[in-house]
mmJSON file of the N, C-alpha and C atoms, coordinates in Angstrom:
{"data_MODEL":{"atom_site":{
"group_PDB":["ATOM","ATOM","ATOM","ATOM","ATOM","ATOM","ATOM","ATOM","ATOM","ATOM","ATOM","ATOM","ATOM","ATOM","ATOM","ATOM","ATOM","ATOM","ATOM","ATOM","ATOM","ATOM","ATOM","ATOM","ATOM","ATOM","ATOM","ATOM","ATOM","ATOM","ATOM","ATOM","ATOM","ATOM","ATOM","ATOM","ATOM","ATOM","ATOM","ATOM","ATOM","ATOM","ATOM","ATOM","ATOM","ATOM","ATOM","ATOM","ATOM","ATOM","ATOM","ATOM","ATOM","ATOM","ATOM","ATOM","ATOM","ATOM","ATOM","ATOM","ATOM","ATOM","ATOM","ATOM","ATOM","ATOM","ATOM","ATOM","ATOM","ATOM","ATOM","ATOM","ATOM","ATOM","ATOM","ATOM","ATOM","ATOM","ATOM","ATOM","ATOM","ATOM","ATOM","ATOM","ATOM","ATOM","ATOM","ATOM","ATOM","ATOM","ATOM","ATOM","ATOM","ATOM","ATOM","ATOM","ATOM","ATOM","ATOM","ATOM","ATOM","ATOM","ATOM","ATOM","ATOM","ATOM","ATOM","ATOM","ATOM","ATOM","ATOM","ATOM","ATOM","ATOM","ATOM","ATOM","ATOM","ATOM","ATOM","ATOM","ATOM","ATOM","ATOM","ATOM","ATOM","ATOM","ATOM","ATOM","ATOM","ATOM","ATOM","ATOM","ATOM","ATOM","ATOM","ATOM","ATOM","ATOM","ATOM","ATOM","ATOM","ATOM","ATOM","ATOM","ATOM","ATOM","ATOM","ATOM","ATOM","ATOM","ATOM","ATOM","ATOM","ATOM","ATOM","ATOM","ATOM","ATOM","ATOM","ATOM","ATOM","ATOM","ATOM","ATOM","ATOM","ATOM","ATOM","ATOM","ATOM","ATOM","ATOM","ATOM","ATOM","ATOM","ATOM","ATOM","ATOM","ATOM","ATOM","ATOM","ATOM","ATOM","ATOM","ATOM","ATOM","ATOM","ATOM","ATOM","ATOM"],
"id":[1,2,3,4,5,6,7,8,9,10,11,12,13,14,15,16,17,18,19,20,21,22,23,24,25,26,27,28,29,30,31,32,33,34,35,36,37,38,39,40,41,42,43,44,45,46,47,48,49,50,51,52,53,54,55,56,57,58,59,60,61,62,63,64,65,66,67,68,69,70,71,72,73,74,75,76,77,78,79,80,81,82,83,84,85,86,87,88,89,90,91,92,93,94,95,96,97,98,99,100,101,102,103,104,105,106,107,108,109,110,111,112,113,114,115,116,117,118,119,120,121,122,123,124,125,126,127,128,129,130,131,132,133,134,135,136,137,138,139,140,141,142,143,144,145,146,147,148,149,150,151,152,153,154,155,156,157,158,159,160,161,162,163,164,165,166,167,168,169,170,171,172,173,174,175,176,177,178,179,180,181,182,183,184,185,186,187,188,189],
"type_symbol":["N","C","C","N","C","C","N","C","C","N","C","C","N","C","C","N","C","C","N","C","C","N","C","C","N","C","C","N","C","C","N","C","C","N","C","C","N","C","C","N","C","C","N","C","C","N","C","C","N","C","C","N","C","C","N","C","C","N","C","C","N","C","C","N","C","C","N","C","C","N","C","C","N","C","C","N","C","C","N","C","C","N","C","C","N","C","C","N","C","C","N","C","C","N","C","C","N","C","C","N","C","C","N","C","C","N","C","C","N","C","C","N","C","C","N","C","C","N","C","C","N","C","C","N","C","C","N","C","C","N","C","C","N","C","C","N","C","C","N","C","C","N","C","C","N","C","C","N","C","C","N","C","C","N","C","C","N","C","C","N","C","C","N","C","C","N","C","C","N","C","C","N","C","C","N","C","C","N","C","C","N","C","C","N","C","C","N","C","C"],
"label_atom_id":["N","CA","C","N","CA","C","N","CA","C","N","CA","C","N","CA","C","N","CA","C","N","CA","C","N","CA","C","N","CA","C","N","CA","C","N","CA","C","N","CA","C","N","CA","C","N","CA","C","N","CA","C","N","CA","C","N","CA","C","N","CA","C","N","CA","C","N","CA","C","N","CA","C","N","CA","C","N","CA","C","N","CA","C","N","CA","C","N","CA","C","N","CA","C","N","CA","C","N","CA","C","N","CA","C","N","CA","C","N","CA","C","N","CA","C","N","CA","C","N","CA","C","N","CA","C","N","CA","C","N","CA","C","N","CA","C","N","CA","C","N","CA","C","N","CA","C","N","CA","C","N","CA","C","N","CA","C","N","CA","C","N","CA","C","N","CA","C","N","CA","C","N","CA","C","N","CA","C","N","CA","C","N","CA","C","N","CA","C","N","CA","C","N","CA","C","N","CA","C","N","CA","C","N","CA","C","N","CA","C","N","CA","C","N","CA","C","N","CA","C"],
"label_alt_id":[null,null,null,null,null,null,null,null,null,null,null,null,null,null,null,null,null,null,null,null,null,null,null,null,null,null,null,null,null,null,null,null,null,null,null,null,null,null,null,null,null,null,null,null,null,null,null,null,null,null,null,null,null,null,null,null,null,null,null,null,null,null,null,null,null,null,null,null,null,null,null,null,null,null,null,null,null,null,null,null,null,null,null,null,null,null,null,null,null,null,null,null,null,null,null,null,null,null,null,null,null,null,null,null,null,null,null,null,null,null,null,null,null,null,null,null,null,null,null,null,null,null,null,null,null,null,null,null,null,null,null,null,null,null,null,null,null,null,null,null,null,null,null,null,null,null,null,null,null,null,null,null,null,null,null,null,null,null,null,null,null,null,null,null,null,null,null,null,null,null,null,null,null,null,null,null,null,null,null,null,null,null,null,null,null,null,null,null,null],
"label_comp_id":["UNK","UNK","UNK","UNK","UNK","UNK","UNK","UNK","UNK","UNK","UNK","UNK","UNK","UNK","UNK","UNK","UNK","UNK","UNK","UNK","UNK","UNK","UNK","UNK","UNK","UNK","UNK","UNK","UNK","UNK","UNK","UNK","UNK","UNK","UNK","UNK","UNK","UNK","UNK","UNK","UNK","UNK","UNK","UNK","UNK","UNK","UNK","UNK","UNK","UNK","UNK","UNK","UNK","UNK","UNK","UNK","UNK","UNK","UNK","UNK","UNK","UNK","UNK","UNK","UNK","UNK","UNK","UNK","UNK","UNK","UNK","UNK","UNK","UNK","UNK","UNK","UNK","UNK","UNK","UNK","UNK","UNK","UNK","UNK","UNK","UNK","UNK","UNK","UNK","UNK","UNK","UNK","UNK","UNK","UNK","UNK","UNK","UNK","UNK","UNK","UNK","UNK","UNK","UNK","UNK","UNK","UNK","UNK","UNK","UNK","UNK","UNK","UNK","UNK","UNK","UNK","UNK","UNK","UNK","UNK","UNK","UNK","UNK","UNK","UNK","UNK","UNK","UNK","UNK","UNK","UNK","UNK","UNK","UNK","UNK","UNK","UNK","UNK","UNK","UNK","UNK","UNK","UNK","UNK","UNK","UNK","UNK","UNK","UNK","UNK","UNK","UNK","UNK","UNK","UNK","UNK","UNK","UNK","UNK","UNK","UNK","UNK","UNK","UNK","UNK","UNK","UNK","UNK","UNK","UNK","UNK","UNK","UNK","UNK","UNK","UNK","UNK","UNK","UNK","UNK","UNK","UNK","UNK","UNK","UNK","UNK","UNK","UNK","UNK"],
"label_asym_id":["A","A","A","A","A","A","A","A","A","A","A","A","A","A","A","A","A","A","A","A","A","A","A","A","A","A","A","A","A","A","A","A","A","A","A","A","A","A","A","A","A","A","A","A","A","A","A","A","A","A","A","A","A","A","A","A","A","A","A","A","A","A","A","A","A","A","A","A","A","A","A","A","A","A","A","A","A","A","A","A","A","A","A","A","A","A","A","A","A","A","A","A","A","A","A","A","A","A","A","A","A","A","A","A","A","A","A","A","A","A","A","A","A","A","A","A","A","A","A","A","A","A","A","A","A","A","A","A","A","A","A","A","A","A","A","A","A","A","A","A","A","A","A","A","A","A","A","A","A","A","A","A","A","A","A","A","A","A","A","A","A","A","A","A","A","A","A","A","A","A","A","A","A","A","A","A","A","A","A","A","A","A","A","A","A","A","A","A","A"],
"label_entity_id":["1","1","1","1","1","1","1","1","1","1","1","1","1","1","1","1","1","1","1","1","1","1","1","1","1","1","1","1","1","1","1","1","1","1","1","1","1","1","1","1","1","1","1","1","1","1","1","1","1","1","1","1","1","1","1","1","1","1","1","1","1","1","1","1","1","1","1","1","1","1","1","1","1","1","1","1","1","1","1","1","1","1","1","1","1","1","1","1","1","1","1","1","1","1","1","1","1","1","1","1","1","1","1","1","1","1","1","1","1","1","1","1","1","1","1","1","1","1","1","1","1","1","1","1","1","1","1","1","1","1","1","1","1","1","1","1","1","1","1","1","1","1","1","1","1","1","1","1","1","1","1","1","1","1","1","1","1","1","1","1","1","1","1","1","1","1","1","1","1","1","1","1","1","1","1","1","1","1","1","1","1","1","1","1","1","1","1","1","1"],
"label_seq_id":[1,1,1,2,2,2,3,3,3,4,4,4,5,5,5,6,6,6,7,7,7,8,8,8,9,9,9,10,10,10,11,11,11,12,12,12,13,13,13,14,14,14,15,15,15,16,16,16,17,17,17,18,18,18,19,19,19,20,20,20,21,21,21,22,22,22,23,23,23,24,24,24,25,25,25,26,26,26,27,27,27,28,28,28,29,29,29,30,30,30,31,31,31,32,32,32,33,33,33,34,34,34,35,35,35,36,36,36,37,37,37,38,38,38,39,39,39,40,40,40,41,41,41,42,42,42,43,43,43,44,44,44,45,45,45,46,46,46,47,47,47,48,48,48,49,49,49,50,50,50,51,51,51,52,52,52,53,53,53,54,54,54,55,55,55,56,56,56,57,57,57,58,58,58,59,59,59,60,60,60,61,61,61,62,62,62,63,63,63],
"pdbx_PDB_ins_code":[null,null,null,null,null,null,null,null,null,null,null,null,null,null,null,null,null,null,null,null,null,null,null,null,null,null,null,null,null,null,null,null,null,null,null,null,null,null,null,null,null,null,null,null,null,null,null,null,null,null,null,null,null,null,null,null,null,null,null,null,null,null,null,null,null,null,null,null,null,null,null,null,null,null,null,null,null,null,null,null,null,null,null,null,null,null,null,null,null,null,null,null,null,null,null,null,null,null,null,null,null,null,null,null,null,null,null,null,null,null,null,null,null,null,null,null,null,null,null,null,null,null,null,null,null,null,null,null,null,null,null,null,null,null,null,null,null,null,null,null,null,null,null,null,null,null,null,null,null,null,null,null,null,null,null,null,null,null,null,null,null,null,null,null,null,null,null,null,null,null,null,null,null,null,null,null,null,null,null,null,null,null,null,null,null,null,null,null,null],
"Cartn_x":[-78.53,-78.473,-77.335,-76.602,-75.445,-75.756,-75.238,-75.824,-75.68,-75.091,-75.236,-76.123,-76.712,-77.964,-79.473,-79.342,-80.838,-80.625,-82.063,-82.283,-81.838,-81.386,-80.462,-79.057,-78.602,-77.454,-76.832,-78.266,-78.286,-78.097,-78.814,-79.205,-78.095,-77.659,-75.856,-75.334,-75.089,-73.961,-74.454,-75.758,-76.085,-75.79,-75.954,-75.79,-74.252,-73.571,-72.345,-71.946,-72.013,-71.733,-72.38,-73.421,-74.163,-72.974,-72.925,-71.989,-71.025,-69.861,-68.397,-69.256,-70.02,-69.998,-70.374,-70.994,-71.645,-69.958,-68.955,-67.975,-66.893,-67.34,-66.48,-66.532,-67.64,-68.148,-68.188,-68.099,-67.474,-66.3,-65.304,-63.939,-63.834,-64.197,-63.887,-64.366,-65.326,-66.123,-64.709,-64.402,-63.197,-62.322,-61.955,-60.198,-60.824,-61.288,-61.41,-61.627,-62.31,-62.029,-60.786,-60.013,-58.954,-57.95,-58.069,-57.113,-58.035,-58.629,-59.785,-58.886,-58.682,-58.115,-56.362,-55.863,-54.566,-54.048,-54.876,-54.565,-54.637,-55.927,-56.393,-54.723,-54.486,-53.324,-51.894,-51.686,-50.517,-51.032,-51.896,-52.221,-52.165,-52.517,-52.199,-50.701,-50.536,-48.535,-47.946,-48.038,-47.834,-47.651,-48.995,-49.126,-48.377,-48.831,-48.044,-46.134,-46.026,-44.378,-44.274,-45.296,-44.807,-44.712,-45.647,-45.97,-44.966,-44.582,-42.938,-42.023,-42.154,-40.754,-40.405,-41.416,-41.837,-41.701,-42.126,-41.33,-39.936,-39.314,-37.94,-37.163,-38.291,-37.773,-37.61,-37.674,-37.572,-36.824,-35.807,-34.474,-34.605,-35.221,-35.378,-34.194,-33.783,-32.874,-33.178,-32.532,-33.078,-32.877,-33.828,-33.618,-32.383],
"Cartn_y":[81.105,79.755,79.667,79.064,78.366,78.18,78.561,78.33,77.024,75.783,74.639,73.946,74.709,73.834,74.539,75.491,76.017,74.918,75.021,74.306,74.376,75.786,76.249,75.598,75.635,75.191,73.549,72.745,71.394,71.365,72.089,71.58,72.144,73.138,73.569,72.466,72.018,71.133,69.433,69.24,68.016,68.01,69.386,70.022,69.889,70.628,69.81,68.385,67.483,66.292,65.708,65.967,65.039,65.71,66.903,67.578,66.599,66.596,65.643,64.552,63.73,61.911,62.04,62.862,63.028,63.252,64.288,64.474,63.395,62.897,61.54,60.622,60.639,59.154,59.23,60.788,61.261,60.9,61.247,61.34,59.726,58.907,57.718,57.033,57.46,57.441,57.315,58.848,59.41,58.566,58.379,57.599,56.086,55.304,54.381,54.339,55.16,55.492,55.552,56.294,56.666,55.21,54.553,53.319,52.549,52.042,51.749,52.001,53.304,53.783,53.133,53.55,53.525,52.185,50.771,49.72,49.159,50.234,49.722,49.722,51.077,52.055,50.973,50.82,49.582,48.037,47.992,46.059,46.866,47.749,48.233,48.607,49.236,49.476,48.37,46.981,45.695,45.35,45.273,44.595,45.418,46.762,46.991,46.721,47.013,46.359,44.936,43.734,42.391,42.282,42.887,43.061,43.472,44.53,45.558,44.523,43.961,42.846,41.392,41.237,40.168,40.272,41.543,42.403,41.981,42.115,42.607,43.79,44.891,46.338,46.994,46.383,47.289,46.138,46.919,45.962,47.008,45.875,47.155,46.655,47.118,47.458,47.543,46.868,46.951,48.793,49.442,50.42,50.599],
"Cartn_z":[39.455,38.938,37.922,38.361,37.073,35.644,34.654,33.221,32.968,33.212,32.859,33.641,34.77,35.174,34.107,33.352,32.914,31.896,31.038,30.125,28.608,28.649,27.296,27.298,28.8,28.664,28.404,29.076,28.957,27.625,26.666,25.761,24.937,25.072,24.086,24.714,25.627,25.889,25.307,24.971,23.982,22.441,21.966,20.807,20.595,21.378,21.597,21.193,22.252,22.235,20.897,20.413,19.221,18.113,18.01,16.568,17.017,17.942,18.705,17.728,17.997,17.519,16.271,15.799,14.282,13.061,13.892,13.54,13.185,14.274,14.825,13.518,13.53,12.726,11.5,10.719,9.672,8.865,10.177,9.999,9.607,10.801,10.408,9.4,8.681,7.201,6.242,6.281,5.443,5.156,6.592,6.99,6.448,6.766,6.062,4.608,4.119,2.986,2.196,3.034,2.526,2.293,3.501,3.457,2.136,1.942,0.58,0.191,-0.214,-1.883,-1.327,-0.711,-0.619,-0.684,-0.136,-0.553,-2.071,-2.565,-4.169,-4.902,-4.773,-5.014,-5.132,-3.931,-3.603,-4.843,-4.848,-5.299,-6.871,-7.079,-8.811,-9.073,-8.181,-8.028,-7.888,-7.206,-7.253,-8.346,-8.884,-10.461,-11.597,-11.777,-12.682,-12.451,-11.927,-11.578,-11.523,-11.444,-11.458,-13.256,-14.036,-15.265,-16.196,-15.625,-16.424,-15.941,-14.7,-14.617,-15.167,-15.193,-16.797,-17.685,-18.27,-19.526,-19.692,-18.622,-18.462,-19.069,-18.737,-18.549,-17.463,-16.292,-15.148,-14.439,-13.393,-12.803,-11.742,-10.484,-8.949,-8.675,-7.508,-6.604,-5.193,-4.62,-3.291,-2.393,-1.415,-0.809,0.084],
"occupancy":[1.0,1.0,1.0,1.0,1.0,1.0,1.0,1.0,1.0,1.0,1.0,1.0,1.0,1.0,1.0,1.0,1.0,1.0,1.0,1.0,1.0,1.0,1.0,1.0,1.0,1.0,1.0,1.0,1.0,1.0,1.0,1.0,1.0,1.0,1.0,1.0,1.0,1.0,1.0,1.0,1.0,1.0,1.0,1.0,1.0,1.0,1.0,1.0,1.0,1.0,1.0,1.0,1.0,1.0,1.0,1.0,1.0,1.0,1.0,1.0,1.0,1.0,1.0,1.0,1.0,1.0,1.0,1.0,1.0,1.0,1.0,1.0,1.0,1.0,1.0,1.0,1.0,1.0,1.0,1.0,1.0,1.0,1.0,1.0,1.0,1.0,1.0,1.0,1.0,1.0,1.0,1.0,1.0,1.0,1.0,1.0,1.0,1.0,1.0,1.0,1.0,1.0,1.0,1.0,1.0,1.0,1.0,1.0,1.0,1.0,1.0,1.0,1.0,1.0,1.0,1.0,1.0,1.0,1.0,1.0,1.0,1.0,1.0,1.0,1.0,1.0,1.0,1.0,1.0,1.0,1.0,1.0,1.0,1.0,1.0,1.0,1.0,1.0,1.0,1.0,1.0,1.0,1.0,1.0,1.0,1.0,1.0,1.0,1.0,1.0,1.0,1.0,1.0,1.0,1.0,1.0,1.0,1.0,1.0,1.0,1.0,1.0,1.0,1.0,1.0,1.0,1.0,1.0,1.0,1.0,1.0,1.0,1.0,1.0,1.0,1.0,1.0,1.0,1.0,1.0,1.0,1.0,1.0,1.0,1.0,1.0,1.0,1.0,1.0],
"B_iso_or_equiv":[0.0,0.0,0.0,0.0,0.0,0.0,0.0,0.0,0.0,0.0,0.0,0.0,0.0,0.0,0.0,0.0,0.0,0.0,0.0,0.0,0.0,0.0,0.0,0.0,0.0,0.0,0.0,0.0,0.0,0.0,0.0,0.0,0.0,0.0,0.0,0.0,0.0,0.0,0.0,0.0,0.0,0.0,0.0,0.0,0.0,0.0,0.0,0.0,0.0,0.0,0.0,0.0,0.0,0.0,0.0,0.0,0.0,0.0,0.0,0.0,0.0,0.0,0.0,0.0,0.0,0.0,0.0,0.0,0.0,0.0,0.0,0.0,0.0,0.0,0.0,0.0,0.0,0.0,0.0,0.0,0.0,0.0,0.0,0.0,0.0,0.0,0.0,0.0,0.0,0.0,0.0,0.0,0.0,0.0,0.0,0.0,0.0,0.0,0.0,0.0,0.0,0.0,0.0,0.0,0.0,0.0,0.0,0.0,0.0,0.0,0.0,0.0,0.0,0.0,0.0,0.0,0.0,0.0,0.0,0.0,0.0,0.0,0.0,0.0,0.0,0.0,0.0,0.0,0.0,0.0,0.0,0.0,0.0,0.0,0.0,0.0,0.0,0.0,0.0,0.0,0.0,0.0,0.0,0.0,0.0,0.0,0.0,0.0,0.0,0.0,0.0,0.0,0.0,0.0,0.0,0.0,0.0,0.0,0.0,0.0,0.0,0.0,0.0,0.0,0.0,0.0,0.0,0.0,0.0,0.0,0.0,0.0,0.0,0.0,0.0,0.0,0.0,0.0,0.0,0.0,0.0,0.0,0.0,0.0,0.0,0.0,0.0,0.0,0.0],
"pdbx_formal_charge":[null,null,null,null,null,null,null,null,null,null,null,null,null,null,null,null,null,null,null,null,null,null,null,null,null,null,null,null,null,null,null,null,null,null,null,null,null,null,null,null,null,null,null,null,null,null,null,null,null,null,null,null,null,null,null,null,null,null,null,null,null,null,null,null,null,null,null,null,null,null,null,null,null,null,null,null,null,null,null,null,null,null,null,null,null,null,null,null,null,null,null,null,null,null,null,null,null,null,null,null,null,null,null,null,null,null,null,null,null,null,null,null,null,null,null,null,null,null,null,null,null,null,null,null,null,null,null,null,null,null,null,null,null,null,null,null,null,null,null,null,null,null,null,null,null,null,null,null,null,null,null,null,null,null,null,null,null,null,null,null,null,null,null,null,null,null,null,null,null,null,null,null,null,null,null,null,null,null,null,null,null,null,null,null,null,null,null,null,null],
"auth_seq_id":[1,1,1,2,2,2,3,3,3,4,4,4,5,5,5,6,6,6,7,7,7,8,8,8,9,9,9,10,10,10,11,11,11,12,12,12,13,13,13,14,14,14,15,15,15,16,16,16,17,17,17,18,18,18,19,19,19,20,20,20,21,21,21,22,22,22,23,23,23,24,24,24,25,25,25,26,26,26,27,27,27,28,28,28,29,29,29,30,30,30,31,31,31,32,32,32,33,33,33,34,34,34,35,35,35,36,36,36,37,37,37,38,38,38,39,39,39,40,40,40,41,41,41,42,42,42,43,43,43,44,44,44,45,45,45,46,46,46,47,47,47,48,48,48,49,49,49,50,50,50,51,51,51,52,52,52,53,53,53,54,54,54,55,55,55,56,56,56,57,57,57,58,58,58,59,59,59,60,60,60,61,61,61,62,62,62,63,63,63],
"auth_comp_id":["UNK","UNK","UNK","UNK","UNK","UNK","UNK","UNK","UNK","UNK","UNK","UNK","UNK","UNK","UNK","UNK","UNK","UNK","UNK","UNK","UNK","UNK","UNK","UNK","UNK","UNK","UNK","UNK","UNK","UNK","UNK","UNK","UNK","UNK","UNK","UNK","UNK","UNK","UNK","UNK","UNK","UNK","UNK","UNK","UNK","UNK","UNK","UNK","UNK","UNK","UNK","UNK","UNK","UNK","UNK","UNK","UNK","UNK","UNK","UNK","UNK","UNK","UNK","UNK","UNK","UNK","UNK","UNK","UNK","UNK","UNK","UNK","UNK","UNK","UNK","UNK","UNK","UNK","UNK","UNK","UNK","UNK","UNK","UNK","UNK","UNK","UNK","UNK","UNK","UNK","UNK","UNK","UNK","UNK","UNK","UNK","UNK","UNK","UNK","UNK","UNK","UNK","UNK","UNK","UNK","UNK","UNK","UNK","UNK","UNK","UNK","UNK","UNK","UNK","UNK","UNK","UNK","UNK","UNK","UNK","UNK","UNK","UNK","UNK","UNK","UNK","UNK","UNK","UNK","UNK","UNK","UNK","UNK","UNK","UNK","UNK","UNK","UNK","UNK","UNK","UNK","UNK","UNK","UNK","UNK","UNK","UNK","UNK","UNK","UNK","UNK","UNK","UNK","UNK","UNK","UNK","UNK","UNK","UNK","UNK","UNK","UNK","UNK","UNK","UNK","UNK","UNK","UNK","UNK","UNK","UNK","UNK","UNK","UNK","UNK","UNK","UNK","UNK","UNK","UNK","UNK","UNK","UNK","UNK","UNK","UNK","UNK","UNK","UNK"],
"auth_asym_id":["A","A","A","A","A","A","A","A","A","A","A","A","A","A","A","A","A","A","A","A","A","A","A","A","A","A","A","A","A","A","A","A","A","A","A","A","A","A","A","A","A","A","A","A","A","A","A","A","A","A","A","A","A","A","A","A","A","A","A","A","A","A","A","A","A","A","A","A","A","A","A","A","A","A","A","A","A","A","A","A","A","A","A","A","A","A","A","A","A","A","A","A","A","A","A","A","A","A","A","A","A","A","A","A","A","A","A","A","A","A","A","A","A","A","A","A","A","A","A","A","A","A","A","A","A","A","A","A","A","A","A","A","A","A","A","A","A","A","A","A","A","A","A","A","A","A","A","A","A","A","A","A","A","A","A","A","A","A","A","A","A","A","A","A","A","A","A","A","A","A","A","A","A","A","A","A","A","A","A","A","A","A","A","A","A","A","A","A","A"],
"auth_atom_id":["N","CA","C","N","CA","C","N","CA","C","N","CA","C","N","CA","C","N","CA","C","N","CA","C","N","CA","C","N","CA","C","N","CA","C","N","CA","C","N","CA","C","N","CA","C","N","CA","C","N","CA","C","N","CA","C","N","CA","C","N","CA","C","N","CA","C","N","CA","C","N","CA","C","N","CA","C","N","CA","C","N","CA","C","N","CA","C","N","CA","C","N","CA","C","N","CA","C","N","CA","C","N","CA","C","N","CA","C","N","CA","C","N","CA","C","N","CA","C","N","CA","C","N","CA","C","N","CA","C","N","CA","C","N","CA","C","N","CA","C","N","CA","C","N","CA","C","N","CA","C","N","CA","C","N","CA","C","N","CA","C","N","CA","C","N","CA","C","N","CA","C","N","CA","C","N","CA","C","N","CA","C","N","CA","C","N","CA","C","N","CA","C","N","CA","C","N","CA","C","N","CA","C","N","CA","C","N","CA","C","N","CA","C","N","CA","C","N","CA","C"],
"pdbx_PDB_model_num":[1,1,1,1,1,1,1,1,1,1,1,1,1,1,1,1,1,1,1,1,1,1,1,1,1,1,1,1,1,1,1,1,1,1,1,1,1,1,1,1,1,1,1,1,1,1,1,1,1,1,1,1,1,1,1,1,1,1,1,1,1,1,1,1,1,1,1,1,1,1,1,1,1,1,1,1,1,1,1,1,1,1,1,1,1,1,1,1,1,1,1,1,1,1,1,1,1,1,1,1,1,1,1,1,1,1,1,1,1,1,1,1,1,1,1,1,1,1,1,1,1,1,1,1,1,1,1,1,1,1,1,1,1,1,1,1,1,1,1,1,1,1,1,1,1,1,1,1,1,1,1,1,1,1,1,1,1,1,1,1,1,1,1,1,1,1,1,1,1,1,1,1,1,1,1,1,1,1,1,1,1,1,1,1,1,1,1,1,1]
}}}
């Protein structure tokens, strides 16, 4: 008998797949997370630079 037809093997290969989506759904936990912070990041980097340029201590330059 083939090992993916016994019942150990069904069941490593569910064990499998559940860890894959559990992983999955982690990551995408994270990564959204991450964009969270990275937009916070940008709209405070925004402000403090509209703030200093009001000042009129900081003179950007284009890239």
């Amino acid at each position: 008998m083939q090992y993916l037809q016994t019942y150990e093997g069904s069941k490593a290969v569910q064990t499998q797949v559940v860890a894959a989506i559990a992983q999955g759904y982690y990551n995408l936990l994270m990564l959204d997370r991450q964009l969270a912070i990275a937009k916070s990041n940008l709209e405070l980097t925004t402000n403090t630079l509209l703030m200093t340029q009001k000042c009129g201590k900081v003179v950007t330059t284009p890239l």
